[in-house]
N, CA and C atoms as an extended XYZ file, in Angstrom:
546
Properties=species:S:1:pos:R:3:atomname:S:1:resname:S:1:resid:I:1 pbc="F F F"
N       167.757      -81.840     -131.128 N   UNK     1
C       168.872      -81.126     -130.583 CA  UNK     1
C       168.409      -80.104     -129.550 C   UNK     1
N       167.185      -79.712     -129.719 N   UNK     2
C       166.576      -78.343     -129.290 CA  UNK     2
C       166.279      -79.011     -127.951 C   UNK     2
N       165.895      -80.386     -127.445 N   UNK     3
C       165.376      -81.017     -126.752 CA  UNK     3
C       166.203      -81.823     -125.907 C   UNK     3
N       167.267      -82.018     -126.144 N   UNK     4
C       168.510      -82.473     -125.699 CA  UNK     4
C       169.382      -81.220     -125.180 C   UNK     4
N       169.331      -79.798     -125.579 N   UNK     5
C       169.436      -79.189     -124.710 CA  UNK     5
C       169.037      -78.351     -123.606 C   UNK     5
N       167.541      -78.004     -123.950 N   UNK     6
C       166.501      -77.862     -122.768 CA  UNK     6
C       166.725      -79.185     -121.690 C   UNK     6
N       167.048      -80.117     -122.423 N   UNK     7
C       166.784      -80.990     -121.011 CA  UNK     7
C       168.360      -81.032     -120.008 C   UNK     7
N       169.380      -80.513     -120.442 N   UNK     8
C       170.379      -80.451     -120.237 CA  UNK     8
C       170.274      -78.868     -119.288 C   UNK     8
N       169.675      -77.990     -119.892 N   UNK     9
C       169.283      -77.133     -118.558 CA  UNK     9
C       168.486      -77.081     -117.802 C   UNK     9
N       167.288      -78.029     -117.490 N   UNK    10
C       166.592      -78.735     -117.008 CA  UNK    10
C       167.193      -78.905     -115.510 C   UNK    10
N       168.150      -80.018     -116.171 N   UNK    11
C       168.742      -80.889     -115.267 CA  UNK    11
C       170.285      -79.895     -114.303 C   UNK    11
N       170.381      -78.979     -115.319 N   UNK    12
C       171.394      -77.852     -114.624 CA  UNK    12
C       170.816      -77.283     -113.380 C   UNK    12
N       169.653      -76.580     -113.764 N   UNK    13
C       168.326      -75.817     -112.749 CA  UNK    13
C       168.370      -76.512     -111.604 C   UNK    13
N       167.792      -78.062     -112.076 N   UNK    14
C       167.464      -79.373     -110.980 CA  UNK    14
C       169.207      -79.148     -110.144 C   UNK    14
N       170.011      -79.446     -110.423 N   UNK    15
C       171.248      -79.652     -109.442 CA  UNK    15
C       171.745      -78.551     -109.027 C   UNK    15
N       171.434      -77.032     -109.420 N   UNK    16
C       171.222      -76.166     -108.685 CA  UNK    16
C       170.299      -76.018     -107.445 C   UNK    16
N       169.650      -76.130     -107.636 N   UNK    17
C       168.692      -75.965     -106.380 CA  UNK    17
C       168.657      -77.094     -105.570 C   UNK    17
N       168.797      -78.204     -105.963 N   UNK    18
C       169.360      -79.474     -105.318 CA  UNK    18
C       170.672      -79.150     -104.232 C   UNK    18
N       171.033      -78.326     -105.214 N   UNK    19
C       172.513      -78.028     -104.007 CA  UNK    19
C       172.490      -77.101     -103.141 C   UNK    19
N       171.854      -76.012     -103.499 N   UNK    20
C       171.278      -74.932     -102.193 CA  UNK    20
C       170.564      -75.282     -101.280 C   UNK    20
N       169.596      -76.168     -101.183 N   UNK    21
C       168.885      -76.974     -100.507 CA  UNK    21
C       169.777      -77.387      -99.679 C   UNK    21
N       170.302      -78.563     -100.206 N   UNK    22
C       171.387      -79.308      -99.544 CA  UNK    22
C       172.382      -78.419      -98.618 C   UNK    22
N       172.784      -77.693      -98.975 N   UNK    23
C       173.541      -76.425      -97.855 CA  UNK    23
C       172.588      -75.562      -97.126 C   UNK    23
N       171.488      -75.569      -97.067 N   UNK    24
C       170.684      -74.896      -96.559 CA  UNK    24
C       170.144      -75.703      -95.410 C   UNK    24
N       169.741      -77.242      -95.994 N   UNK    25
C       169.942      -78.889      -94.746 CA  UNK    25
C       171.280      -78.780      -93.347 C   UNK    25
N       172.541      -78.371      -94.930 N   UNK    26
C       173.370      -78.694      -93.600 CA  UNK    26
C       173.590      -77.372      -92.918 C   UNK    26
N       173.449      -76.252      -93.230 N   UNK    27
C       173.613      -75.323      -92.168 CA  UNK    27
C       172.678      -75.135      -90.976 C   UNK    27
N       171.442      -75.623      -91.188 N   UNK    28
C       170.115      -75.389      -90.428 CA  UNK    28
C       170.525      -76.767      -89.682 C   UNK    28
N       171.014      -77.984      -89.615 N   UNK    29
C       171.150      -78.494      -88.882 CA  UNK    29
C       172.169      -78.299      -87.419 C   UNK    29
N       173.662      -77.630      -88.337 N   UNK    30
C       174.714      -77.537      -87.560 CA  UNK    30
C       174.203      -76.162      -86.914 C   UNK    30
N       173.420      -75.482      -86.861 N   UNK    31
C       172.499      -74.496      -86.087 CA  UNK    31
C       171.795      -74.993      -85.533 C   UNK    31
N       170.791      -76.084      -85.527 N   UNK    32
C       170.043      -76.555      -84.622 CA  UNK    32
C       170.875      -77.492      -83.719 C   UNK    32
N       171.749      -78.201      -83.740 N   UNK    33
C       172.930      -78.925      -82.785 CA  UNK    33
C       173.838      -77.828      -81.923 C   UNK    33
N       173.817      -76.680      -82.481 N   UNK    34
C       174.744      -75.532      -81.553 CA  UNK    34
C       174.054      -75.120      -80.593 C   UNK    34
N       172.646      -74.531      -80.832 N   UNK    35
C       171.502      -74.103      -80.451 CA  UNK    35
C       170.995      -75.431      -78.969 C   UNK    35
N       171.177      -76.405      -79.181 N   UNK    36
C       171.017      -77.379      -78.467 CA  UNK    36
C       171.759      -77.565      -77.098 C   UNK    36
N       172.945      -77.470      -78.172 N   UNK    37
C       174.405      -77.890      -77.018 CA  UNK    37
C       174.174      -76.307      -75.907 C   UNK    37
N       173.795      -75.327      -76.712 N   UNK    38
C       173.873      -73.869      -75.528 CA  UNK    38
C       172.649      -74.048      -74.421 C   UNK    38
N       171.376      -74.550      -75.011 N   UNK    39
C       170.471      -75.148      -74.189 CA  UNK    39
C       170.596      -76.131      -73.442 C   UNK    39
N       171.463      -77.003      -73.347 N   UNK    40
C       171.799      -77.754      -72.503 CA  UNK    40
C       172.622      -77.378      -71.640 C   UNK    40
N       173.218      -76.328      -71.890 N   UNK    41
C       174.234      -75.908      -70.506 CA  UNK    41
C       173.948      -74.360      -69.678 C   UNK    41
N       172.518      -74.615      -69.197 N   UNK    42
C       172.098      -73.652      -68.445 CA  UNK    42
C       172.557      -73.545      -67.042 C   UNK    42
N       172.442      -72.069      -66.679 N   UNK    43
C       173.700      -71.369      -65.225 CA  UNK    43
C       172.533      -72.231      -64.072 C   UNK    43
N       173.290      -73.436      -63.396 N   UNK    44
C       173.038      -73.980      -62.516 CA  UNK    44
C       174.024      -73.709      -61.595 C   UNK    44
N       173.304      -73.246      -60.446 N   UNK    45
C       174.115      -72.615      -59.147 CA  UNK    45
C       175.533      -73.506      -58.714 C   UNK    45
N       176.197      -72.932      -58.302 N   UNK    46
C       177.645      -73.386      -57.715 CA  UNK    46
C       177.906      -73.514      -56.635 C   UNK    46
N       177.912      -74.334      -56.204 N   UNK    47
C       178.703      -74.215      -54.495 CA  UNK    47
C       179.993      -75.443      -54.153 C   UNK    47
N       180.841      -74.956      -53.697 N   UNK    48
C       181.669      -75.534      -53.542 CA  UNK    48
C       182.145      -75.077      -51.652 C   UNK    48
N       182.576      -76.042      -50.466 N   UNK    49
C       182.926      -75.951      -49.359 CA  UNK    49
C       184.461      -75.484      -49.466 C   UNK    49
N       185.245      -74.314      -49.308 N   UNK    50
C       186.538      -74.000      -49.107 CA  UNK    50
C       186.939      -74.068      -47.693 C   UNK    50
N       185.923      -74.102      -47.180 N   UNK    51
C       186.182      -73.973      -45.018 CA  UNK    51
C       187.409      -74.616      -44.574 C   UNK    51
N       187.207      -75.752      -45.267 N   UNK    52
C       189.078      -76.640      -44.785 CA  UNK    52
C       189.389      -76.528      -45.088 C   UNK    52
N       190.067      -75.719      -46.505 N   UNK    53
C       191.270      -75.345      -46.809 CA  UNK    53
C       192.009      -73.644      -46.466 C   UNK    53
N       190.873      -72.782      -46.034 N   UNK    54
C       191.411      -71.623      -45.239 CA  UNK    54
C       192.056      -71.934      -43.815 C   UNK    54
N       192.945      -71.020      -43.871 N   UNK    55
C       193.411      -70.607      -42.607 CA  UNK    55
C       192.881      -70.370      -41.890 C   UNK    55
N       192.685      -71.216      -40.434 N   UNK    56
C       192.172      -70.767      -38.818 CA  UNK    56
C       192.907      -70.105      -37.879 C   UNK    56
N       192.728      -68.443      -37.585 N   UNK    57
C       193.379      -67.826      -36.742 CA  UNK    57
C       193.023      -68.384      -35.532 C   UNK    57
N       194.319      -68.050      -34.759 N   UNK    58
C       194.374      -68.354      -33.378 CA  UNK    58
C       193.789      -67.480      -32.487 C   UNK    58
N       192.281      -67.351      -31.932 N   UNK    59
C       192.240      -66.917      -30.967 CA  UNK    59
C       192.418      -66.633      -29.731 C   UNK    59
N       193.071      -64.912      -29.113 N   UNK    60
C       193.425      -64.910      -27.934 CA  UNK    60
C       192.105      -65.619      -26.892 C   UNK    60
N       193.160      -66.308      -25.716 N   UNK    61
C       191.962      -66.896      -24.447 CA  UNK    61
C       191.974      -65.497      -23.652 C   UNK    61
N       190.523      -65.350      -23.246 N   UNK    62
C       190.366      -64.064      -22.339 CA  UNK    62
C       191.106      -64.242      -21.297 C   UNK    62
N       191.755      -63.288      -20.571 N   UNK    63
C       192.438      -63.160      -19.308 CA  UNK    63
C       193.827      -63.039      -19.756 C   UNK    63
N       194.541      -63.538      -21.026 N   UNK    64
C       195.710      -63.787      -21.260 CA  UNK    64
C       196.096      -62.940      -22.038 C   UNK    64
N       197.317      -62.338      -21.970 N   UNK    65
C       198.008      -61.403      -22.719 CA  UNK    65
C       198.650      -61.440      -24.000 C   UNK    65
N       198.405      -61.687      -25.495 N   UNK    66
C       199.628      -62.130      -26.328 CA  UNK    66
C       200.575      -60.682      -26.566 C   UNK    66
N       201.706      -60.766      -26.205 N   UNK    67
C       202.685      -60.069      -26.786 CA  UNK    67
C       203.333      -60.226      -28.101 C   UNK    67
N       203.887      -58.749      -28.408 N   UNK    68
C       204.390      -59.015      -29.927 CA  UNK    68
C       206.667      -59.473      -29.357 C   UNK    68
N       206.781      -60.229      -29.960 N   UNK    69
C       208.198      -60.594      -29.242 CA  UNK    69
C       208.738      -59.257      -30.507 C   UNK    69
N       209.509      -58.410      -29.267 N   UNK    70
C       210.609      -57.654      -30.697 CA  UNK    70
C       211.752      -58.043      -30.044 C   UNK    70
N       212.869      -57.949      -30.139 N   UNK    71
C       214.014      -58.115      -30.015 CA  UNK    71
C       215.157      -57.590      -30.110 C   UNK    71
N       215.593      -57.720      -29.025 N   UNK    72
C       216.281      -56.242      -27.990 CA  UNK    72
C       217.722      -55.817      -28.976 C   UNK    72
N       218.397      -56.904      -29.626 N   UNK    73
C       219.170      -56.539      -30.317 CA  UNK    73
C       219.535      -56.206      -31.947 C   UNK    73
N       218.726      -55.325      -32.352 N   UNK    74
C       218.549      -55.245      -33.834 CA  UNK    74
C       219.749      -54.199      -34.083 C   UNK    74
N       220.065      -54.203      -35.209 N   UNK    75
C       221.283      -53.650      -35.587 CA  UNK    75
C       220.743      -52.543      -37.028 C   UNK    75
N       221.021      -51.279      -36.594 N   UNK    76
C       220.597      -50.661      -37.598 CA  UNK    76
C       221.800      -50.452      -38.978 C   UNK    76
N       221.498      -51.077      -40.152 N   UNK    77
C       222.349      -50.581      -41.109 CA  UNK    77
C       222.048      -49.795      -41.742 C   UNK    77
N       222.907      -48.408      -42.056 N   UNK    78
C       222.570      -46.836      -42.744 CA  UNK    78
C       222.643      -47.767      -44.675 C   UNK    78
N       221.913      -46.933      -45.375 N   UNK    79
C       221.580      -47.584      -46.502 CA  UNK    79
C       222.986      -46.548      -47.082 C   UNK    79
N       223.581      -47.926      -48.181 N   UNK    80
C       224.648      -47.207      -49.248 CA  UNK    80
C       224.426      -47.030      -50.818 C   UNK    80
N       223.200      -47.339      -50.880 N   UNK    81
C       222.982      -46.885      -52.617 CA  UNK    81
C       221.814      -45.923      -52.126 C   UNK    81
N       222.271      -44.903      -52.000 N   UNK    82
C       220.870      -43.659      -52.024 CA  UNK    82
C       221.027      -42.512      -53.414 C   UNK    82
N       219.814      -42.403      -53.693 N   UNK    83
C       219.800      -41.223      -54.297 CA  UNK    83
C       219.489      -39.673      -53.705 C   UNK    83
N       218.924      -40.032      -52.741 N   UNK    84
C       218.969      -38.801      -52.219 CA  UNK    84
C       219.937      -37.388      -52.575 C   UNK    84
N       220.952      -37.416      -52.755 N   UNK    85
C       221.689      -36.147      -52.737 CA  UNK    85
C       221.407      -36.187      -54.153 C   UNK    85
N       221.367      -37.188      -55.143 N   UNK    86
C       221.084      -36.938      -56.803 CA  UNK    86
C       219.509      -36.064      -56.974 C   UNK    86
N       218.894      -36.596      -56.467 N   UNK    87
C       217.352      -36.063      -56.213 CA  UNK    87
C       217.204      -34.292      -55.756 C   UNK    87
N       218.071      -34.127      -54.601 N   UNK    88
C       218.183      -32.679      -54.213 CA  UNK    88
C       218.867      -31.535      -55.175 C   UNK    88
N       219.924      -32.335      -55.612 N   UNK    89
C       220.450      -31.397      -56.572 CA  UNK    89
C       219.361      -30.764      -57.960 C   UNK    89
N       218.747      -31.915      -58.298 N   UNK    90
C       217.709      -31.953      -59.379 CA  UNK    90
C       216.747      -31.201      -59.130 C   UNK    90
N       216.115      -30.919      -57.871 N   UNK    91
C       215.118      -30.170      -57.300 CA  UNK    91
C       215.733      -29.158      -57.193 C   UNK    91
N       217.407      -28.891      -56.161 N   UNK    92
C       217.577      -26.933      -56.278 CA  UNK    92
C       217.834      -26.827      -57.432 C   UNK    92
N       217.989      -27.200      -58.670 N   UNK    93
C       217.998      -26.392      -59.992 CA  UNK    93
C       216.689      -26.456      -60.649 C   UNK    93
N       215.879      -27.368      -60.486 N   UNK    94
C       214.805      -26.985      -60.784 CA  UNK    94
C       214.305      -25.182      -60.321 C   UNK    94
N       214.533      -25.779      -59.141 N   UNK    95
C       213.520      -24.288      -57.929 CA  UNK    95
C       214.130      -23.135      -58.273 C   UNK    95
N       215.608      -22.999      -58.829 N   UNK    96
C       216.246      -21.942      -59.480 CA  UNK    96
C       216.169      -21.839      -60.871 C   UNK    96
N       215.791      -22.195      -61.621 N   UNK    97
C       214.604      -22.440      -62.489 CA  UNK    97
C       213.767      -21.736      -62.543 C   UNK    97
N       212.558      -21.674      -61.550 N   UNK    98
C       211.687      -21.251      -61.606 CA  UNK    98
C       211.607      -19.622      -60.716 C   UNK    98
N       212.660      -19.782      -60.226 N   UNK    99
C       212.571      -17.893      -59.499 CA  UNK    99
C       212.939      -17.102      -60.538 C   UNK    99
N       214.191      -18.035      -61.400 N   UNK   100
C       214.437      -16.705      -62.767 CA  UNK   100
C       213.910      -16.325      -63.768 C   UNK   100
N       212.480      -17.447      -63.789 N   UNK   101
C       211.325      -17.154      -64.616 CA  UNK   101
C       210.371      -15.907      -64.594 C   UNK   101
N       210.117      -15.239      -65.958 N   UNK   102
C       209.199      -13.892      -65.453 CA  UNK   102
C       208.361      -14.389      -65.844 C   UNK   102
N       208.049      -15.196      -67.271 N   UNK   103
C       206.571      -15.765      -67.965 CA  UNK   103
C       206.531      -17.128      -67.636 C   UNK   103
N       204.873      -17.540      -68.258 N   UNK   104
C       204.824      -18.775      -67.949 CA  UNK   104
C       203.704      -19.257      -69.267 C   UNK   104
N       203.733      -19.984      -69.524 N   UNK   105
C       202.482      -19.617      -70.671 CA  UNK   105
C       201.335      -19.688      -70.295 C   UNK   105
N       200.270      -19.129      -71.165 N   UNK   106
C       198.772      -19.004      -70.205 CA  UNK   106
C       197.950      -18.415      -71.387 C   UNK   106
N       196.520      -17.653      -70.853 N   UNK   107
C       195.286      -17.370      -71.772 CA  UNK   107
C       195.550      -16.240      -71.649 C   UNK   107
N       194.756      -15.345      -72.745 N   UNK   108
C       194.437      -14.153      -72.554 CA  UNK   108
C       193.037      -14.001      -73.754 C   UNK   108
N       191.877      -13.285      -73.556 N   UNK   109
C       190.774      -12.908      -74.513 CA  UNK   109
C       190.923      -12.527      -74.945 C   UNK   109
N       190.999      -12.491      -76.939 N   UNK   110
C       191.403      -11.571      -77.692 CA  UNK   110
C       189.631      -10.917      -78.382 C   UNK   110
N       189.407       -9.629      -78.506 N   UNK   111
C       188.393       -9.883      -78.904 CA  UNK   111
C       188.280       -8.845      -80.632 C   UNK   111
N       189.231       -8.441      -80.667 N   UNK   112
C       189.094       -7.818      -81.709 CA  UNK   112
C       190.688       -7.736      -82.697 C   UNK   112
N       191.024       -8.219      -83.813 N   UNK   113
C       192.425       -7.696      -84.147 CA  UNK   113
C       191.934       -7.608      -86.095 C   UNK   113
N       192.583       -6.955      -85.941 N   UNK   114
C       193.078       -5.866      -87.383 CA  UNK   114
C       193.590       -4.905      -87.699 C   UNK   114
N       193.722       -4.348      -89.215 N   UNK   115
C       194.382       -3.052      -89.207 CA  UNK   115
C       194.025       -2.089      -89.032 C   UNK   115
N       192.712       -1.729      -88.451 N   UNK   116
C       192.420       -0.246      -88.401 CA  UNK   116
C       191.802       -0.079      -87.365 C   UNK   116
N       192.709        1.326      -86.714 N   UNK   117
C       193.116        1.680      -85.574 CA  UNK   117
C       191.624        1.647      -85.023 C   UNK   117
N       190.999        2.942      -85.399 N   UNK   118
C       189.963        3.324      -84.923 CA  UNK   118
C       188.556        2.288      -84.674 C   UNK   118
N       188.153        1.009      -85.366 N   UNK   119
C       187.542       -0.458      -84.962 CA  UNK   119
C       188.476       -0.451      -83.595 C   UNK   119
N       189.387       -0.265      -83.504 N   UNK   120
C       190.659       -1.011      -82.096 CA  UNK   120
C       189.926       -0.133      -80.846 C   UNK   120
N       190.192        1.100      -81.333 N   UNK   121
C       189.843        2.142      -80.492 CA  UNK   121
C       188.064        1.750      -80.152 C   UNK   121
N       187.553        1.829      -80.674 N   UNK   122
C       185.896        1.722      -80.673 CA  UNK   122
C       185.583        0.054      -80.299 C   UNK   122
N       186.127       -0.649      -80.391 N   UNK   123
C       185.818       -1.881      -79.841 CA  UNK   123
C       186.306       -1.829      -78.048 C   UNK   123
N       187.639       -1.277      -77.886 N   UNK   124
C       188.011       -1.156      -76.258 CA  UNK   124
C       187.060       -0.113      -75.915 C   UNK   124
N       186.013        1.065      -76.222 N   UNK   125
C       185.195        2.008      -75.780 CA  UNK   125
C       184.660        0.676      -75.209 C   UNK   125
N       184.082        0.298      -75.888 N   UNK   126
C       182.671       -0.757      -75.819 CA  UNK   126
C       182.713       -1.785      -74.935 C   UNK   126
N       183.966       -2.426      -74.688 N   UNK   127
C       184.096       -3.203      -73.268 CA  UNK   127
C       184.283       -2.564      -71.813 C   UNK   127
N       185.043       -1.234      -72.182 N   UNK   128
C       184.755       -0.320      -71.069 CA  UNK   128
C       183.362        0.100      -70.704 C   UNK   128
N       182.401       -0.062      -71.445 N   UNK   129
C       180.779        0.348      -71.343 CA  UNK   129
C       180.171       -0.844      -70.905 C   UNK   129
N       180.167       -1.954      -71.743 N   UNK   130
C       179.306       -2.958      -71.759 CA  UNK   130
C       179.877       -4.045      -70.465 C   UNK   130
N       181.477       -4.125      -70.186 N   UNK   131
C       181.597       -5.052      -69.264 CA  UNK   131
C       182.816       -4.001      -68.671 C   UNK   131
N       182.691       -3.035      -67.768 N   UNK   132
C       183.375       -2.491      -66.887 CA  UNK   132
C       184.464       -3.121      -65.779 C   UNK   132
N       184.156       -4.411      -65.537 N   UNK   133
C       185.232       -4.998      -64.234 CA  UNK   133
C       186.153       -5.484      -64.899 C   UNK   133
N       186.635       -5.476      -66.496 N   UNK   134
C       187.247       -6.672      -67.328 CA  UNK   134
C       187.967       -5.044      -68.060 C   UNK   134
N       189.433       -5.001      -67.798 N   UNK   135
C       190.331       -4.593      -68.543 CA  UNK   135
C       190.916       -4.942      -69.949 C   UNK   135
N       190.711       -3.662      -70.616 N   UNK   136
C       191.266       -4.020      -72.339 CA  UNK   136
C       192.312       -3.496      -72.476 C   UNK   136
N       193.445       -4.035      -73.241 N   UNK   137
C       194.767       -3.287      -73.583 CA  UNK   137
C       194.409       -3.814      -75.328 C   UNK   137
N       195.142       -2.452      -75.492 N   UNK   138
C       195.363       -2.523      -77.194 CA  UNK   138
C       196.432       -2.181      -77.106 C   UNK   138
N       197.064       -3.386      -78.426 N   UNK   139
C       198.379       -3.615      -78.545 CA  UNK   139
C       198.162       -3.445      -80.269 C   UNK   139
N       199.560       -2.815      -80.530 N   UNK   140
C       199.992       -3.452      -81.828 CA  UNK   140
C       201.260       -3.962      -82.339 C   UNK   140
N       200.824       -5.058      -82.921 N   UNK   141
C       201.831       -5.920      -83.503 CA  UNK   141
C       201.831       -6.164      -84.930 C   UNK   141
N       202.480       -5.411      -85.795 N   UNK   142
C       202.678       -4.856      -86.846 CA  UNK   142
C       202.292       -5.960      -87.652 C   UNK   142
N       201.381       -6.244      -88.586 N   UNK   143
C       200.269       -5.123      -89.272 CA  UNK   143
C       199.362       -4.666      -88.785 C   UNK   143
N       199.111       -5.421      -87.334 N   UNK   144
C       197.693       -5.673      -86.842 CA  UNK   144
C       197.445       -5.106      -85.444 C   UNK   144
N       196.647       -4.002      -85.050 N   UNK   145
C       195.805       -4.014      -83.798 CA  UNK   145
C       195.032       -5.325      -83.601 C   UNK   145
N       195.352       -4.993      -81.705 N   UNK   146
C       194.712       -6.121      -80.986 CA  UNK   146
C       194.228       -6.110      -79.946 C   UNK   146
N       192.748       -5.930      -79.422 N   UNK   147
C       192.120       -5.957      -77.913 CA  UNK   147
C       191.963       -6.532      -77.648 C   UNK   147
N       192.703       -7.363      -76.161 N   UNK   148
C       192.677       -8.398      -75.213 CA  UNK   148
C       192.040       -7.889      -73.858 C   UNK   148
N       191.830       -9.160      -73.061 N   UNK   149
C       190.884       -8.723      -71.762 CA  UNK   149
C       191.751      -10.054      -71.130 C   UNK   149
N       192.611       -9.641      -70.226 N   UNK   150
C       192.905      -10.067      -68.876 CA  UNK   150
C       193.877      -11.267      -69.099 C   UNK   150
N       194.613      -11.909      -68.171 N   UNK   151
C       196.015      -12.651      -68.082 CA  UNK   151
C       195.204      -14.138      -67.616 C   UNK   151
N       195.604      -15.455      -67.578 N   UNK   152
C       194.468      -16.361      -67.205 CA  UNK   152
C       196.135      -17.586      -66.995 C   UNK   152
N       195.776      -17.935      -65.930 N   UNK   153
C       196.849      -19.043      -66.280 CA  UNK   153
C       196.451      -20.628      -66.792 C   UNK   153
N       195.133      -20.801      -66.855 N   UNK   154
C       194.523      -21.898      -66.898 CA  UNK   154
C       193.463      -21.637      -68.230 C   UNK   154
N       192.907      -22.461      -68.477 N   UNK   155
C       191.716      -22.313      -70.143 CA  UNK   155
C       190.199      -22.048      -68.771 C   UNK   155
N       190.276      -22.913      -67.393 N   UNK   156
C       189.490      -23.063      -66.762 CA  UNK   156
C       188.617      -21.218      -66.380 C   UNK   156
N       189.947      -21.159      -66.008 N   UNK   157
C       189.891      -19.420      -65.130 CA  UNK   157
C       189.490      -18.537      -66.067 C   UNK   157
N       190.042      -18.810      -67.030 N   UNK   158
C       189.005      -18.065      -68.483 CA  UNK   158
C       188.060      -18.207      -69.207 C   UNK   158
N       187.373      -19.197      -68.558 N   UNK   159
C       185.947      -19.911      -69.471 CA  UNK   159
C       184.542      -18.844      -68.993 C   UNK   159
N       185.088      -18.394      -67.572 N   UNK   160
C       183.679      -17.391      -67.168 CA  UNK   160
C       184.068      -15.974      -67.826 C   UNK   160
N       185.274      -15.147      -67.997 N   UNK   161
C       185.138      -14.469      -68.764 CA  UNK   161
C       184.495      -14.406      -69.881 C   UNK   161
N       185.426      -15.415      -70.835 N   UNK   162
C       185.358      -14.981      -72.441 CA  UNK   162
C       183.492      -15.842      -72.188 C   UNK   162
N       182.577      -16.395      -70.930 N   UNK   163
C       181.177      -16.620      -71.768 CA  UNK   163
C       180.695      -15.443      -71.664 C   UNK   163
N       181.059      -14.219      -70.960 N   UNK   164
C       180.427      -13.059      -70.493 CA  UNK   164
C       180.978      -12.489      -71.484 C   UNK   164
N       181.645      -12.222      -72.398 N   UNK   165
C       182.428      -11.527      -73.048 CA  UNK   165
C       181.609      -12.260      -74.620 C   UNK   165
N       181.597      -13.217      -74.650 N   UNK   166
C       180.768      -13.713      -75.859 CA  UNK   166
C       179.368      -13.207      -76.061 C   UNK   166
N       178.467      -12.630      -75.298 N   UNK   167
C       177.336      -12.137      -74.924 CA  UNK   167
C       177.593      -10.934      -75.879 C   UNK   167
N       178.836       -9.942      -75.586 N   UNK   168
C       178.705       -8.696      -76.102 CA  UNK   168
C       179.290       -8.897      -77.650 C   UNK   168
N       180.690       -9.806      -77.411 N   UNK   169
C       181.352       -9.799      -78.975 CA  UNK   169
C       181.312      -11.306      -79.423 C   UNK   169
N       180.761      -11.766      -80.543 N   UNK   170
C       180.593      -13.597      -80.814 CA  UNK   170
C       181.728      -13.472      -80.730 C   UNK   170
N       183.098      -12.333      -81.740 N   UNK   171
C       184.242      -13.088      -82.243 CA  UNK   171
C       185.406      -13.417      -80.977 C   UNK   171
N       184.831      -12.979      -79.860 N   UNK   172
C       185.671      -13.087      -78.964 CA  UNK   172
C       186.525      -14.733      -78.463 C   UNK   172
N       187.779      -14.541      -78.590 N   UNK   173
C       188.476      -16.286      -78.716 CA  UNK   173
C       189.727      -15.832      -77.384 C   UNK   173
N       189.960      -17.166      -77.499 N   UNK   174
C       190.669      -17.498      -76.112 CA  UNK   174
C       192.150      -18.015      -77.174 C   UNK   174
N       192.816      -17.011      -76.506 N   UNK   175
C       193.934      -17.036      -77.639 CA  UNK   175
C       195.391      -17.525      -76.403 C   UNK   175
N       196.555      -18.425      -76.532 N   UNK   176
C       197.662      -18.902      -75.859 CA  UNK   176
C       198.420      -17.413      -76.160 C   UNK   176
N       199.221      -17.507      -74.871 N   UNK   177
C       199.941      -16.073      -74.616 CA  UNK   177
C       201.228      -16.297      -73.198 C   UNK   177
N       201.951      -15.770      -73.448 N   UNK   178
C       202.950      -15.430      -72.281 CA  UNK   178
C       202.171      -14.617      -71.338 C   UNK   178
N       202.243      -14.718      -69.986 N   UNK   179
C       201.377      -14.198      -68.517 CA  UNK   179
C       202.936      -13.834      -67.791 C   UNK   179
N       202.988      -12.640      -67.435 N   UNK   180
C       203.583      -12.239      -67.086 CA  UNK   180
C       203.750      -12.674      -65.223 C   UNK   180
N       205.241      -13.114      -64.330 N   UNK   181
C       205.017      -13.314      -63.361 CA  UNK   181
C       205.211      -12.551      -62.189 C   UNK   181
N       204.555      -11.759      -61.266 N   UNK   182
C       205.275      -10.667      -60.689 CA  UNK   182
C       206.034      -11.352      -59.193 C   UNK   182
């Protein structure tokens, strides 16, 4: 019995590996036939003649004049689907729009905010010392003092500040703000 089933896994083992083999035959072949077919179709140059089937312009003969024919009686028709006057209206209210505007949104450097006054006070000393051409206003907006440096309408126009301004304070940030328009 003991021998009748050893040989029964024997023969299991045997048709295992019999069969990996066998898929291992046919994949390595259908790889070596792909591999073949791509080697056989190497980039051999192209040429093909299009000359007779383009267009041959007519060259002017020297001495001779070609004129363009226009023609004396053309009739101008004024166009009747315009937008034009829809378009203008859209633009003067825009443009009135924008004169009754005072803000616009924009940057401003914040470099210090919290509640106590005197950090507020002693941080604007210190930009008045350390970077003199760059104006600080301290504001408060209840709970919190806040020292800012300058109006920016762009992130661009404020990137050379706040790096000069990072030198003296790390926490210094580029904070979104209403810019006043004069």
């Amino acid at each position: 019995m003991r021998s009748k089933n050893l040989e029964c896994r024997i023969q299991n083992i045997k048709w295992r590996t019999g069969s990996s083999h066998s898929t291992f035959y046919i994949l390595y072949s259908i790889f070596f036939f792909v591999s073949l077919s791509c080697a056989a179709q190497k980039n051999k140059p192209y040429s093909e003649d299009l000359s007779r089937l383009r267009p041959k312009p007519e060259l002017p003969v020297e001495g001779k004049r070609i004129d363009t024919v226009v023609e004396k009686n053309q009739v101008i028709v004024p166009p009747t689907k315009t937008v034009n006057s829809k378009v203008d209206a859209v633009l003067d209210s825009i443009d009135k729009f924008n004169l009754m505007r005072k803000f616009i949104d924009g940057y401003t450097i914040q470099i210090y905010s919290g509640q106590k006054r005197e950090d507020a006070m002693n941080t604007k000393k210190k930009i008045q010392e350390e970077v003199p051409e760059l104006n600080a206003n301290l504001q408060y907006q209840q709970p919190k003092f806040r020292v800012t440096v300058g109006k920016y309408f762009t992130r661009l126009e404020a990137q050379k500040d706040l790096l000069t301004l990072k030198r003296v304070f790390s926490t210094a940030t580029l904070v979104p703000e209403k810019v006043f328009i004069k």
